[in-house]
N, C-alpha and C positions, 0 to 999 in steps of 0.2 A: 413539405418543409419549405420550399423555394418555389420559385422557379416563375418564368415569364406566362401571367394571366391576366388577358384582357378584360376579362368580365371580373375583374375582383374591383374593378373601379365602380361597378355599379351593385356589389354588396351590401346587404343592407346589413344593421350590426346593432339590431335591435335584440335587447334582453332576452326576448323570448324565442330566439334562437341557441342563446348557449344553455338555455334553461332546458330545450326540447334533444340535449346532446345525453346518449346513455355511457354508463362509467365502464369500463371493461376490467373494473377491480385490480385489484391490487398485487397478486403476484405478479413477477415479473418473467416470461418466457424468455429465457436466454437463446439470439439468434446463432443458430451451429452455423458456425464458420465455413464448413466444411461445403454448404448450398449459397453463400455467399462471395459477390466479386472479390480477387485478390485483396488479399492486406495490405495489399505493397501501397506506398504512398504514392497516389497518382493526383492531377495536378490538370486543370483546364488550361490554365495558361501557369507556366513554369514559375516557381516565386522568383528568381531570375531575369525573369523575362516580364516583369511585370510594372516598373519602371518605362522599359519602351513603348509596350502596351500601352500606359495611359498618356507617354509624350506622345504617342500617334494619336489617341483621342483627343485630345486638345488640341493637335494640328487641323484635325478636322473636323471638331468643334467650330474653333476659330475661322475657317473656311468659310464658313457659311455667311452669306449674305443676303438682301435684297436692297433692291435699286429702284426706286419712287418718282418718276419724272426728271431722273438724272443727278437725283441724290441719295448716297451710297446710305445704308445702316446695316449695323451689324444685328447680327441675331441670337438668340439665345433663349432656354427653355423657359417659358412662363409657369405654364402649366398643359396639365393632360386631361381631355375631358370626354372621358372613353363611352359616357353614356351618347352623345351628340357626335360620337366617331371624331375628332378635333383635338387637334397639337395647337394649345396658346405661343407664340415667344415672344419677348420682348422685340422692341424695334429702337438701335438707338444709335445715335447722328457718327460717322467716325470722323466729323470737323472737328478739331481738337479745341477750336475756338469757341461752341457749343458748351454750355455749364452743364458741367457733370454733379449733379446732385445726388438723391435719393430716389430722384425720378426718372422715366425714362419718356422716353421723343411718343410712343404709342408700342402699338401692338398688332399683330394679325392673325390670323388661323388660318391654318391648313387642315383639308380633309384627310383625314386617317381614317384607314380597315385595321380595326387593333385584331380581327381572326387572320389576314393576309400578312401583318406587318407590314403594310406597303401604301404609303401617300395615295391619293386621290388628289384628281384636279378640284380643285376647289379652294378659292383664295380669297379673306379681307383683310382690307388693312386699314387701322382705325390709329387716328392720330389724336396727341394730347395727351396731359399729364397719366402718368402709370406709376403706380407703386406696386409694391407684395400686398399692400391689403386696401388701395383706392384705387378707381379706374373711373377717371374723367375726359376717356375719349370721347371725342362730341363728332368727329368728322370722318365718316364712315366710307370705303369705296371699294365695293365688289367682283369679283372677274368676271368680265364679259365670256358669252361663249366659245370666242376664238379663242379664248387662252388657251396654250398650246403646253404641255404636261412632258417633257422628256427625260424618263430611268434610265440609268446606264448605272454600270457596275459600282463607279464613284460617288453616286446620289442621284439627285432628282432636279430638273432645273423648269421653271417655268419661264413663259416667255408670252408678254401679252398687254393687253389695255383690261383698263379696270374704270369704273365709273363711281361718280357719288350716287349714293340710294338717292338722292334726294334732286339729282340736275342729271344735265343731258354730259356733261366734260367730261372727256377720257384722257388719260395718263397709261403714260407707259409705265410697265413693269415687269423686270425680270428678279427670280431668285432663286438663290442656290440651296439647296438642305441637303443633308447625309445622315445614314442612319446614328451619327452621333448627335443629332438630337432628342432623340428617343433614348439609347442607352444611357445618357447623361443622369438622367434623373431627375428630380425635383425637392431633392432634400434641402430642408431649411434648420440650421442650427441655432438657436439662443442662447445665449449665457446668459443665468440666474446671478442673483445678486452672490450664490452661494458656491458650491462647488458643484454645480449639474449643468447640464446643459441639454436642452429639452429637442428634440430631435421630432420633424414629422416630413413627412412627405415620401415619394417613391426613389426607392435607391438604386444606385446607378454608378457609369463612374466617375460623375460628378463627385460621389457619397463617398467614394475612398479619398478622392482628392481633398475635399474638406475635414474630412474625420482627420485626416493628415494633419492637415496647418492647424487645426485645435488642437489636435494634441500635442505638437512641437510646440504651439508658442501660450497654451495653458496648462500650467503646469498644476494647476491646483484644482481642474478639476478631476472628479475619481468618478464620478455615477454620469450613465448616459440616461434621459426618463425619455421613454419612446410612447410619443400620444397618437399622433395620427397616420400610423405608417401601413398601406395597404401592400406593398409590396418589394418588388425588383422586379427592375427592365432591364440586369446585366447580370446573370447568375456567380458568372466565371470569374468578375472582378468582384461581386458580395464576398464568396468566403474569404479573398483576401484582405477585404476592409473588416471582418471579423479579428481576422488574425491581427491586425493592426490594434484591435481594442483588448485581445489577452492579451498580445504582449506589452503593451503599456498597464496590463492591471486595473482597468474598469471597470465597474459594476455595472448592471443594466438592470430597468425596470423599468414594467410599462403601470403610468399612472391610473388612477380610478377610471379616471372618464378618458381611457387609451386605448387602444386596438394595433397589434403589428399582427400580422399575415404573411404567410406565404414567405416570401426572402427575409422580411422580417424580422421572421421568429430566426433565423438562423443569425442574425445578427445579435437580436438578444441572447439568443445559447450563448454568444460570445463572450458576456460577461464573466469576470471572474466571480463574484456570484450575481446572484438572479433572483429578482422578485417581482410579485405580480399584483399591483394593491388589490383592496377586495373592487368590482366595477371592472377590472381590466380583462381585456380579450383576446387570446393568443389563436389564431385561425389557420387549421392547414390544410393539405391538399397534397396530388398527386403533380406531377408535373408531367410537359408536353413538350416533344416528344423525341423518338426517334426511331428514325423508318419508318413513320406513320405511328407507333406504337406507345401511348402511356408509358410513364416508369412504371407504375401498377397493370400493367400487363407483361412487361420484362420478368426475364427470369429473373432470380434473386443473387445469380452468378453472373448476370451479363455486365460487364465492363464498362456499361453506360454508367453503371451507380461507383461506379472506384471514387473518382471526385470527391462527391458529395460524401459517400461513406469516409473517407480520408478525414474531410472535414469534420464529420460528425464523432469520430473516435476522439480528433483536437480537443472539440469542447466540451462533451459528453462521458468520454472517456470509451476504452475499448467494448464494454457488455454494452453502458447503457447509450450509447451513439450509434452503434450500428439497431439496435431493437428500436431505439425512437424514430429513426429514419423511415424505418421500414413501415410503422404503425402511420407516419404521416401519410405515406403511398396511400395506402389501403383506409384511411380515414374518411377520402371522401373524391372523388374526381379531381382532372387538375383543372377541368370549370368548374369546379362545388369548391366549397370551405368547410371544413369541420371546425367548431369552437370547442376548445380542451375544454373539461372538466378540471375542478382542483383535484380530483383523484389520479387523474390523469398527469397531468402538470407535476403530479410528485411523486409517483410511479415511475416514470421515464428522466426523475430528477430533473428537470428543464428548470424546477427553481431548486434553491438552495436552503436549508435551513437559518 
């Protein structure tokens, strides 16, 4: 149903995959309670507490820096490019005398193991004009071998000279990152001329943060349309930016030519109702892990699944949230995707009439 997968970035989401998916019909096996985790409402991070949680991610969002020959820029997620193992972020001036546009100063990439979660040394940084959908960086500069790579519990810090591809000049450079650039996410919201507002990228706690200030300060929109959304990099904060979309009363639908997966689709269950045009691809999986162990290898009583079951009763309701849950486990690895069937899809009610 959720949950953090690296290789969902390199999914391919060609037709002839949900077409090759079998229907498991149409009655509905109601899960006995009695082999599944407590009913009790259990909770990854406390709704309470969840407020401070994301003032802590932003403190260490914000954190993050790197420093170019002795000038500062902040950082922030561009993009994730889990085929090429590589975290994009922007790169931009914090001189406050620097025009702050639509653009940004450049960009760089860091190496990423999306199977470890864990940075690799490997470092460019490419300067000149950046936007969300143009990238006219022309001046390119690589880390030399000495780059020196340092984890520690707070993040990751490099420390080193870097060269242009193209000359012999070295520049210094250090930078700072923490794992909130990764949980962040990469969602990107629109608003239509209409009352929707079209949502794609991987959700994070960026995705609560923004789902927030849309919906405080739009008040007229009612339908979220989810097009290219392959997953979540933050499980614990996803269901509560669900919760954020019932109780404002949103609808959600993923458009023809739309695909959500994996944390996704629990986003969309969020809606208060749910539809899926004909073209659209709802994709799930088992998630990973604990104690080494698949959630589809967990008993159906262990306490790992209270959380998500919690959540799944929220949107789904009591019979058919915990039965959907449990059918996504077992659908497909949590490095496979399963694409629903419309039998399926309306069987487990994930949409609405």
């Amino acid at each position: 149903m959720t949950h953090k997968l690296p290789t969902i970035f390199a999914l391919s989401i060609a037709a002839s995959l949900l077409a090759g998916c079998g229907s498991s019909g149409k009655t509905l096996t109601t899960t006995n309670t009695k082999d599944v985790a407590s009913t009790k409402v259990a909770h990854s991070i406390k709704p309470d507490e969840v407020a401070a949680y994301v003032a802590e991610h932003l403190e260490n969002y914000n954190d993050m820096s790197l420093t170019f020959d002795g000038i500062d820029y902040k950082v922030s997620i561009m993009k994730i490019d889990g085929d090429n193992s590589q975290v994009y972020v922007y790169l931009d001036s914090k001189n406050p005398a620097v025009d702050k546009t639509n653009s940004h100063n450049g960009y760089a990439t860091f190496g990423f193991n999306f199977d470890t979660f864990k940075p690799v040394n490997k470092l460019k940084i490419c300067f000149g004009t950046v936007t969300a959908t143009t990238n006219n960086a022309d001046v390119c500069y690589s880390a030399q071998k000495s780059m020196k790579m340092t984890t520690e519990i707070f993040g990751t810090q490099y420390d080193g000279l870097v060269s242009k591809d193209t000359s012999d000049g070295v520049y210094e450079v250090t930078a700072s990152i923490n794992d909130s650039l990764i949980t962040h996410g990469t969602l990107n919201i629109t608003l239509d001329d209409s009352n929707k507002a079209i949502l794609s990228g991987e959700l994070g706690t960026g995705s609560y943060i923004a789902i927030k200030e849309m919906i405080d300060n739009n008040p007229k929109v009612d339908t979220l349309v989810l097009k290219n959304m392959p997953g979540s990099l933050n499980d614990d904060i996803n269901m509560h930016t669900g919760r954020l979309v019932r109780n404002a009363g949103l609808a959600t639908t993923i458009a023809a030519d739309g695909v959500a997966a994996s944390g996704a689709v629990d986003l969309f269950a969020a809606g208060l109702t749910r539809t899926v045009e004909k073209g659209g691809k709802v994709g799930v999986h088992s998630w990973c892990c604990v104690k080494g162990k698949p959630a589809n290898k967990l008993a159906k009583s262990d306490e790992a699944h209270a959380p998500l079951l919690t959540y799944s009763r929220e949107m789904l309701g009591r019979t058919y949230g915990p039965d959907f849950y449990f059918f996504t486990l077992n659908a497909a690895n949590f490095d496979n995707v399963h694409w629903m069937t419309t039998e399926q899809l309306n069987k487990y009610q994930l949409v609405t009439k």
